[in-house]
C-alpha positions as CSV (number, residue, x, y, z in Angstrom):
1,X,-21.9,-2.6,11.9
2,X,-21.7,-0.7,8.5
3,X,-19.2,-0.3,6.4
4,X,-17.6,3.6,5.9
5,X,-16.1,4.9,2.8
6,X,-13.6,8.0,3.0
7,X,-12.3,10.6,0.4
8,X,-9.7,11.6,2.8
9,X,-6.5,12.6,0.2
10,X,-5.5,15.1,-2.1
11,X,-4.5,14.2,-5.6
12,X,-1.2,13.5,-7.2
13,X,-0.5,14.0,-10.7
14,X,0.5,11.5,-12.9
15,X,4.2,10.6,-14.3
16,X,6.1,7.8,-16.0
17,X,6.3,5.6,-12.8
18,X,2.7,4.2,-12.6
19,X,2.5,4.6,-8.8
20,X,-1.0,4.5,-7.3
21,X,-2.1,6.7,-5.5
22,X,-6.1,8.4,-4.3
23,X,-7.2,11.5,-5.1
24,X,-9.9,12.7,-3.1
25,X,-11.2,16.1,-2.5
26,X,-10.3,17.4,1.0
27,X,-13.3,16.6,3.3
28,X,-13.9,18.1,7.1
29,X,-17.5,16.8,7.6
30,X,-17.3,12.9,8.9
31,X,-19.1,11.2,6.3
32,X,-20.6,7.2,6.6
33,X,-21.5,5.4,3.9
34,X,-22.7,1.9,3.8
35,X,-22.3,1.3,-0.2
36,X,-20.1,4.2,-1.8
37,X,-17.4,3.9,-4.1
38,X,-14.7,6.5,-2.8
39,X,-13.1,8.7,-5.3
40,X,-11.2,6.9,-8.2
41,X,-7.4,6.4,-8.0
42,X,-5.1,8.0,-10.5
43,X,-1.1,7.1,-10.9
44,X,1.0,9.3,-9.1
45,X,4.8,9.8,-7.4
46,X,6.8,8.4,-4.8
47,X,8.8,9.4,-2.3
48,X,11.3,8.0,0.6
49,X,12.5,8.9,3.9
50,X,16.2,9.2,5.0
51,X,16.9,7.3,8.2
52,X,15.5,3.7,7.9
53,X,18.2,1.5,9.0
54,X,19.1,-1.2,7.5
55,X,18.5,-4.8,7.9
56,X,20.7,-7.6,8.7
57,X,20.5,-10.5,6.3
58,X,22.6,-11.8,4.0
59,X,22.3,-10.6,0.4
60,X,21.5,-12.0,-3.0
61,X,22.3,-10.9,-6.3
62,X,20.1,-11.1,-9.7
63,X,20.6,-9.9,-13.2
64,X,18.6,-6.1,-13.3
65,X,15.8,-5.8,-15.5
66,X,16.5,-3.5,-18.5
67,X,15.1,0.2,-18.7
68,X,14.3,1.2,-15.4
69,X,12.0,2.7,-14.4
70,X,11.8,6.8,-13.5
71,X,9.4,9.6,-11.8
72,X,9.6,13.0,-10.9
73,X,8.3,12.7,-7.2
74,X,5.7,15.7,-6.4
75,X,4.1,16.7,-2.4
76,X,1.4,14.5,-1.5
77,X,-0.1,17.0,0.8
78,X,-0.4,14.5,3.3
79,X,0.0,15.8,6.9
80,X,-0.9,14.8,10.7
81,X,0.4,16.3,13.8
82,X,3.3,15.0,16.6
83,X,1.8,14.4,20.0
84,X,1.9,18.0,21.1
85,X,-0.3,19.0,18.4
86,X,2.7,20.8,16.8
87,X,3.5,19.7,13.0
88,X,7.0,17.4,13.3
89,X,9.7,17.4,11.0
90,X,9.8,14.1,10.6
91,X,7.3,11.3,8.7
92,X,7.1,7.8,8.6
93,X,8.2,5.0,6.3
94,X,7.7,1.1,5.5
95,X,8.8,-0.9,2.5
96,X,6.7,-4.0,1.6
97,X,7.8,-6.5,-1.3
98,X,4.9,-7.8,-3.0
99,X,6.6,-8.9,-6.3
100,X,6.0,-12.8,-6.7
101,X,8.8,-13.3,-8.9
102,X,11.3,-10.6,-8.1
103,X,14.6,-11.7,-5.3
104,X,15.0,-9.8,-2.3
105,X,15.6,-6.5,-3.0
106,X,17.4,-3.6,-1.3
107,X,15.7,0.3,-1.4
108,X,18.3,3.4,-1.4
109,X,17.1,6.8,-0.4
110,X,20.0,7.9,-1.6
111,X,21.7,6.4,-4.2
112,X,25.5,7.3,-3.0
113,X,24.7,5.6,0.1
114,X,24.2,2.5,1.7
115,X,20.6,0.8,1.7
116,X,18.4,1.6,4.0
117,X,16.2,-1.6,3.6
118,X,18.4,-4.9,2.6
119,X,17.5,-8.4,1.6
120,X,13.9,-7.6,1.5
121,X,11.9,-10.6,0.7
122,X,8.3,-11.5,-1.7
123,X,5.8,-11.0,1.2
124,X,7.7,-8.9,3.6
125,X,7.5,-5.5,5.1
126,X,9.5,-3.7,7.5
127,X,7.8,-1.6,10.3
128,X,7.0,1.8,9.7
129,X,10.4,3.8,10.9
130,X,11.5,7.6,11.4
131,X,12.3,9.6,8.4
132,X,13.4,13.6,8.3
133,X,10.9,15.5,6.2
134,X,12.7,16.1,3.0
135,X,13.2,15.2,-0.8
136,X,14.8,11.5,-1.6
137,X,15.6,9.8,-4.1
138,X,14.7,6.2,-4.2
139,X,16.3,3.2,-5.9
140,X,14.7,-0.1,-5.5
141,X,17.7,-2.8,-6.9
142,X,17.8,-7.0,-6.5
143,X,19.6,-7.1,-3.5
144,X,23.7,-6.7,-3.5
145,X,23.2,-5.1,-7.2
146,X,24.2,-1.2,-7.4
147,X,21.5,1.2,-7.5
148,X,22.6,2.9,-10.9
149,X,21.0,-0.7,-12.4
150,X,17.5,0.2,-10.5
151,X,14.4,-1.9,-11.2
152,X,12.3,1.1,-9.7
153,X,14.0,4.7,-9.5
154,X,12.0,7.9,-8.0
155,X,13.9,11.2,-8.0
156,X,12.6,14.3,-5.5
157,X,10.3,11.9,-3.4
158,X,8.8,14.3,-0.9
159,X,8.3,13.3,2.1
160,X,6.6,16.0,4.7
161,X,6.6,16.8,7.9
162,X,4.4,14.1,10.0
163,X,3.4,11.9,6.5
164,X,2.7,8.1,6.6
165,X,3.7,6.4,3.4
166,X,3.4,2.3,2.7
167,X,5.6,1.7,-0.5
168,X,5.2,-1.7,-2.0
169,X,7.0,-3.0,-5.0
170,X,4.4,-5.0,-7.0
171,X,4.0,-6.6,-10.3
172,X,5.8,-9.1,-12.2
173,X,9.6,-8.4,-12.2
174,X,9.8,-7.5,-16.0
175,X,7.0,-4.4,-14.8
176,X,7.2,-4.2,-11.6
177,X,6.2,-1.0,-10.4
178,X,5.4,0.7,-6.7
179,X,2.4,1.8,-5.2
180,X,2.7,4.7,-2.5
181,X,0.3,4.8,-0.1
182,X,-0.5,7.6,2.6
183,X,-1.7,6.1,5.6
184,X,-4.0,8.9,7.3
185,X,-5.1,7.8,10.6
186,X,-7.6,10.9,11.1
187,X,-11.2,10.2,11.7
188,X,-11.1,6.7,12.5
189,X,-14.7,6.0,13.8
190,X,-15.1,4.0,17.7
191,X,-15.3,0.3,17.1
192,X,-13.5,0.4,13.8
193,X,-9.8,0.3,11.6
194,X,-9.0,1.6,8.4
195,X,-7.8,-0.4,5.6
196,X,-6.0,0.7,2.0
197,X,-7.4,-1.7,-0.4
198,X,-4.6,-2.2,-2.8
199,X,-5.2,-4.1,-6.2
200,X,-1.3,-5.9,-6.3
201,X,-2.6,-8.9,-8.4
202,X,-1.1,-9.0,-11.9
203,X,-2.9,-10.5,-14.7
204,X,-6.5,-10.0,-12.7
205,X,-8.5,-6.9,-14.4
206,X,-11.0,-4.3,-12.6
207,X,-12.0,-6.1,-9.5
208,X,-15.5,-5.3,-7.2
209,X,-14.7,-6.1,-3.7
210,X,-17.6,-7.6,-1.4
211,X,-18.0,-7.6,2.1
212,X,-19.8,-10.8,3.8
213,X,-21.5,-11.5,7.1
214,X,-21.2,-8.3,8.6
215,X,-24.8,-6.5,9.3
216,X,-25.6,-5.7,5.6
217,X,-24.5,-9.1,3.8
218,X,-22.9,-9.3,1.6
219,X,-22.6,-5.4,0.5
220,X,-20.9,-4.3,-2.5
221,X,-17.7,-1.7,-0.8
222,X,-15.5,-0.8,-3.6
223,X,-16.3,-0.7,-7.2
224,X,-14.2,-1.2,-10.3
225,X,-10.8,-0.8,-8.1
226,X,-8.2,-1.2,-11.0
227,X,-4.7,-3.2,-10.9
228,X,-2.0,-1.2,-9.2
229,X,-4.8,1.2,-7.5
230,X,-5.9,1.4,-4.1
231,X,-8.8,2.7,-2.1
232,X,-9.0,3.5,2.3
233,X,-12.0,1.4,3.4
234,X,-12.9,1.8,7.6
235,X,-14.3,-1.9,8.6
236,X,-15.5,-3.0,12.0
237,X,-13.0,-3.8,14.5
238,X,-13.0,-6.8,16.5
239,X,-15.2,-8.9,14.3
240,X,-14.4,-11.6,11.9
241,X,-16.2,-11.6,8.8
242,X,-15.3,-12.4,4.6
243,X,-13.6,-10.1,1.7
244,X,-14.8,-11.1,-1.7
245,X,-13.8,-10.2,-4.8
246,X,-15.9,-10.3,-8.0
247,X,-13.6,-10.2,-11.1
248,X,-15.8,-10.4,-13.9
249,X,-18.1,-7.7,-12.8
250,X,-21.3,-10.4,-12.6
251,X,-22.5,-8.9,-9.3
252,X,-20.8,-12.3,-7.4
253,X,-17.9,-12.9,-5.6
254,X,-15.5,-15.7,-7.2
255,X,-12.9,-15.7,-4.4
256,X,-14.1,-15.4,-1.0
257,X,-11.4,-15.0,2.3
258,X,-11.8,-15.1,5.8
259,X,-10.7,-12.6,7.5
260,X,-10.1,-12.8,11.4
261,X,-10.8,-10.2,13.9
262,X,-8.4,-7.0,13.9
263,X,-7.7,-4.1,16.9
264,X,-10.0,-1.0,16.1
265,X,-8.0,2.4,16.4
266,X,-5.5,1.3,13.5
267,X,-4.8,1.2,9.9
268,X,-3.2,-1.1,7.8
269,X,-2.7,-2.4,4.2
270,X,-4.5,-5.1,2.5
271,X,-3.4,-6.4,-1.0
272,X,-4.7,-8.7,-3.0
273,X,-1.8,-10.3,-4.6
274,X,-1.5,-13.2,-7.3
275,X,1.4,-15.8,-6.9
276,X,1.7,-19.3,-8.9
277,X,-0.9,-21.3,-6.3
278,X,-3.5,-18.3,-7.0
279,X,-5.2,-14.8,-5.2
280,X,-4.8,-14.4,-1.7
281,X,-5.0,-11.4,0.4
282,X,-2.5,-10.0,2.8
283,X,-2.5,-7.2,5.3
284,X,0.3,-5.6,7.0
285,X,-0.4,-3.9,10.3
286,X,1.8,-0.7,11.9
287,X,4.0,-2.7,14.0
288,X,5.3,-4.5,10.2
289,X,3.9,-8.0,11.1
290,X,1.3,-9.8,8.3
291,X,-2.0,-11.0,9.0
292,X,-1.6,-13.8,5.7
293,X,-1.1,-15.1,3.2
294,X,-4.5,-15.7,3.4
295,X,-6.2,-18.2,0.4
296,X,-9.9,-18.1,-0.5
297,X,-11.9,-20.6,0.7
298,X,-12.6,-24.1,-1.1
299,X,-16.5,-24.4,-0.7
């Protein structure tokens, strides 16, 4: 089975938080394309829902970094429809923490309230949870730490009406940053799932990312995808095959990683991340459990 590509997002304009985010051209026509590059990323906005309850673990404290970091959030465009067909007022929400050397962290929607996330640690990610359309404005802090001392704050994140956003904290804690992805489930082709490609792996440059052992092998699937950017990619359901990514552009994977077989029908997000034993790639499915870490292979 092939391999599709998808322009399936609007674009964002960029601001002073380097948040990744697509920008495709709007699309109608289901298009399938075995070796196709999909529409460059550019850095964007964020934005955060309202009602994510909070965790219960116990918090930790850490010294904030210094100069925090601000955006203007803008509308991602991004809409789907409740199961009625009618537009709901509410979208969806997860948090993942992909910052190797950053503590658990807590994420405000509102920075005169209490967290909505708490004690969030490197590697995890809550499920994706209920929030009321609406601006927010985000504050991601070390947990126990009050938001005004921020490592990551977003003011106006828009969040519309039947949206799906993954938001993971990434980087190095003296830059960490977020990426804010929109996780359309529309068009997913029989037989397959969609995965957002996201580039979390600090220090590694422009990566090529190679798909091996599936019916064109390997094949080439997304080209120069840049640290902190992100691209969808629908892969073949149900079938075990290898990721590799080539990160000195010589046409050749250096790091290649099984991956196992995955339910068609869904999406999920896939980072390659970059911690003190190396790259590995994780992927973090609806329901907020991780298929990972997973290391490349020795041979």
């Amino acid at each position: 089975m092939a391999l599709d590509t998808r322009c399936i997002f609007s674009p964002l304009a960029c601001a002073a938080l380097c948040v990744s985010l697509t920008a495709c051209p709007d699309d109608d026509d289901d298009v399938a394309v075995t070796v196709t590059d999909t529409t460059g990323t550019t850095n964007g906005e964020t934005t955060a829902p309202t009602t994510m309850p909070p965790t219960t673990m116990e918090p930790t404290t850490m010294e904030p970094t210094t100069g925090p970091t601000t955006a203007t959030g803008t509308d991602t465009g991004v809409e789907t429809v409740d199961e009625t067909g009618e537009p709901a007022d509410e979208g969806l929400l997860r948090v993942i923490h992909l910052s190797p050397d950053a503590p658990p962290v807590d994420v405000y929607l509102d920075p005169a309230g209490q967290p909505a996330v708490e004690d969030l640690d490197f590697l995890e990610g809550t499920p994706f949870v209920p929030a009321m359309a609406g601006d927010y404005d985000v504050r991601v802090t070390a947990t126990g730490t009050d938001p005004r001392d921020a490592v990551i704050s977003v003011d106006g994140f828009n969040v519309p009406a039947t949206s799906r956003f993954s938001l993971a904290a990434y980087g190095e804690l003296d830059d960490i940053d977020l990426m804010v992805i929109p996780e359309t489930d529309t068009r997913i082709a029989p037989d397959t799932l969609r995965a957002f490609v996201g580039h979390a792996a600090d220090g590694v440059g422009t990566v090529d990312v190679w798909a091996i052992g599936l019916e064109d092998d390997p094949v080439e699937v997304i080209s120069d995808l840049d640290y902190g950017d992100w691209e969808p990619l629908d892969i073949p359901a149900d079938t075990a095959f290898q990721v590799g990514l080539d990160t000195d552009a010589d046409g050749e994977p250096d790091f290649v990683f099984d991956i196992p077989e995955l339910p068609q029908g869904i999406t999920l997000s896939l980072f390659a991340v970059l911690d003190d034993q190396g790259p590995f790639l994780i992927a973090y499915l609806p329901d907020g459990s991780a298929a990972g870490p997973i290391r490349p292979n020795d041979d």
